[in-house]
C-alpha positions in Angstrom: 23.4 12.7 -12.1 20.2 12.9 -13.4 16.8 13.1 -11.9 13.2 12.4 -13.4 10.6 12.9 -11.6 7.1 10.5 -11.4 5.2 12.4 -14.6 8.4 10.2 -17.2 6.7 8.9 -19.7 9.1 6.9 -21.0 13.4 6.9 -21.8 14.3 7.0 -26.1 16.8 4.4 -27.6 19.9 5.5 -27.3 19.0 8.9 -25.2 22.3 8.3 -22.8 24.6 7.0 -25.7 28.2 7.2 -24.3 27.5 9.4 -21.8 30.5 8.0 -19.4 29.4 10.9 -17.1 26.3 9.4 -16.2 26.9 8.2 -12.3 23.4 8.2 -11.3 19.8 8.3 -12.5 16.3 8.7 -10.5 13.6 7.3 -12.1 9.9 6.4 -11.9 9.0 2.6 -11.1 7.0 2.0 -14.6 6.6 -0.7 -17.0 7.6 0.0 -20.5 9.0 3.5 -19.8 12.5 2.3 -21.5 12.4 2.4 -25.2 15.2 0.7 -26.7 18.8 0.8 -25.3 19.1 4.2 -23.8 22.0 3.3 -21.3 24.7 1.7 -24.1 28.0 2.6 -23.1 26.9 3.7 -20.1 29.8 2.3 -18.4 29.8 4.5 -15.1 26.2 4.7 -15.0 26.0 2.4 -11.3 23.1 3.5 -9.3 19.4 3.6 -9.8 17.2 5.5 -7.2 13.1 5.1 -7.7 11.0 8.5 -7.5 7.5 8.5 -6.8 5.5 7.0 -4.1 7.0 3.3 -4.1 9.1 4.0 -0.9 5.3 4.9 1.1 3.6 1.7 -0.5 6.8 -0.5 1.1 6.3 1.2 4.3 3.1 0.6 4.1 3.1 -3.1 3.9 1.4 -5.1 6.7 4.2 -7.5 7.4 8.2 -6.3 8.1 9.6 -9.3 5.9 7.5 -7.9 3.1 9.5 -4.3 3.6 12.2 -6.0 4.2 11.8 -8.2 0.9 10.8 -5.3 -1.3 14.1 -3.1 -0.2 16.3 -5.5 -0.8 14.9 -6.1 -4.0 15.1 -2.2 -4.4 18.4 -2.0 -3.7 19.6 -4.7 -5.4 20.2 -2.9 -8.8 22.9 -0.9 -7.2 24.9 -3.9 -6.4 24.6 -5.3 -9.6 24.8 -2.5 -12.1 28.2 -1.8 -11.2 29.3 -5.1 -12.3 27.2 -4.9 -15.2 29.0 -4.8 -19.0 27.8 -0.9 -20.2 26.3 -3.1 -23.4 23.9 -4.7 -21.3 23.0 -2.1 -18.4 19.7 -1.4 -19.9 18.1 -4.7 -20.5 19.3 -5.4 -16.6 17.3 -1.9 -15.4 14.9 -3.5 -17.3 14.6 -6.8 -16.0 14.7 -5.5 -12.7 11.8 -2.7 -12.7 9.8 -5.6 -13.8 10.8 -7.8 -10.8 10.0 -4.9 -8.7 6.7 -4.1 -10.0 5.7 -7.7 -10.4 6.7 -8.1 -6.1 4.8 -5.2 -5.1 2.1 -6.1 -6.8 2.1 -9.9 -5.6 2.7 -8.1 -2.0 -0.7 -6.0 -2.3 -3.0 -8.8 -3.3 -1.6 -10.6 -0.3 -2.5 -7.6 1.7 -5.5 -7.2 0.5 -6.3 -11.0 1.6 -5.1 -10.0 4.8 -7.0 -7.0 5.3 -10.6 -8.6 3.7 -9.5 -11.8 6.3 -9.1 -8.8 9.4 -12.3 -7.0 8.3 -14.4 -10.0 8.4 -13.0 -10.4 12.1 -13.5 -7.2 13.2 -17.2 -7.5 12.3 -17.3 -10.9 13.8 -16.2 -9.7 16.8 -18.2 -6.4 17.3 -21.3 -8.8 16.2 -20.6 -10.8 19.1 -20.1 -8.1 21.2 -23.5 -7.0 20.4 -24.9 -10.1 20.9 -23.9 -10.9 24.5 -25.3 -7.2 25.2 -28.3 -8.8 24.5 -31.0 -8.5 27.8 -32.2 -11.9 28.7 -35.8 -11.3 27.9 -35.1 -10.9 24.4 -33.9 -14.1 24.4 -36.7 -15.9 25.6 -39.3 -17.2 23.3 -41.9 -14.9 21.4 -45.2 -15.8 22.4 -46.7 -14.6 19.5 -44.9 -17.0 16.6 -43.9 -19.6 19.1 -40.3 -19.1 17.6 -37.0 -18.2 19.8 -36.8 -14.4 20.3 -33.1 -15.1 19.7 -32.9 -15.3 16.0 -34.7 -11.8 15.7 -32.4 -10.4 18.3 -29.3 -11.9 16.6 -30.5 -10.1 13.5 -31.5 -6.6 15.2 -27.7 -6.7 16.9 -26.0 -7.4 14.0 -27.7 -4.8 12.1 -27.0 -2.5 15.2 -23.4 -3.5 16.2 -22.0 -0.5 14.3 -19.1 -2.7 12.3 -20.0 -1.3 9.0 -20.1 2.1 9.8 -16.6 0.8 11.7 -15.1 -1.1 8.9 -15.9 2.0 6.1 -14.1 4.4 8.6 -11.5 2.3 9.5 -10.6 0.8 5.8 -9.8 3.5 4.4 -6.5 4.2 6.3 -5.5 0.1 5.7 -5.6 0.6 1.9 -2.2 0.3 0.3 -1.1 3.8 -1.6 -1.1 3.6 -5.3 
């Protein structure tokens, strides 16, 4: 059993050779970190666990099938590695930190969607708020430029409704952990 923590650089060719000790191995989620074929004859070598923050950016994820999606996808290199020839272990812990990374990554644009798509709703809707706050005389029409009292009242409450001191305060803790 052997542990890294997240500040691995990166796993030399042939680092593991033979080692038919080698059960289990913790590892940072990185791209490129394995150089060569560190894992060959490897043959016990059978589970994979990720250090690092990856486990609080699943949790993290707006939508359950997402964390569902991304542990399953986690965990499915300890169902295959065992099954895996010891010749070929590390192009498939290869292959499948890629697929990792390249889902995560697919699932935090999609949040970020989501959360730009929330934020322009929460400032639609503290906006409108605002707006039906509005006292009737504003409303009526400025005797001075003839024009509707409404449009500089719509501009004074959206100015005023407070959603972008709301949405800088309130960001912050949606924002998806590196």
């Amino acid at each position: 059993e052997i542990k890294f923590g997240v500040n691995l650089e990166g796993i030399g060719n042939e680092a593991f050779y033979n080692c038919i000790n080698l059960r289990l191995i913790a590892i940072p989620l990185k791209n490129d970190m394995i150089e060569g074929d560190p894992f060959v004859l490897c043959r016990n070598l059978s589970t994979i666990e990720l250090v690092g923050g990856i486990h609080k950016t699943v949790a993290s994820l707006h939508l359950e099938k997402w964390r569902d999606d991304m542990m399953e996808e986690i965990n499915r290199i300890n169902e295959i590695l065992p099954h895996t020839d010891s010749q070929g272990k590390t192009s498939t812990i290869q292959q499948w930190i890629e697929s990792v990374i390249h889902r995560i990554e697919c699932y935090k644009v999609e949040h970020l969607q989501l959360l730009k798509e929330a934020m322009a709703l929460l400032e639609l809707a503290l906006w409108k708020v605002k707006l039906f706050d509005v006292d009737e005389d504003m409303l009526e029409p400025n005797a001075d430029d003839g024009k509707e009292g409404s449009n500089g009242a719509r501009k004074e409450q959206r100015i005023t409704s407070g959603a972008s001191i709301v949405i800088k305060n309130v960001l912050s803790f949606l924002i998806l952990p590196k």
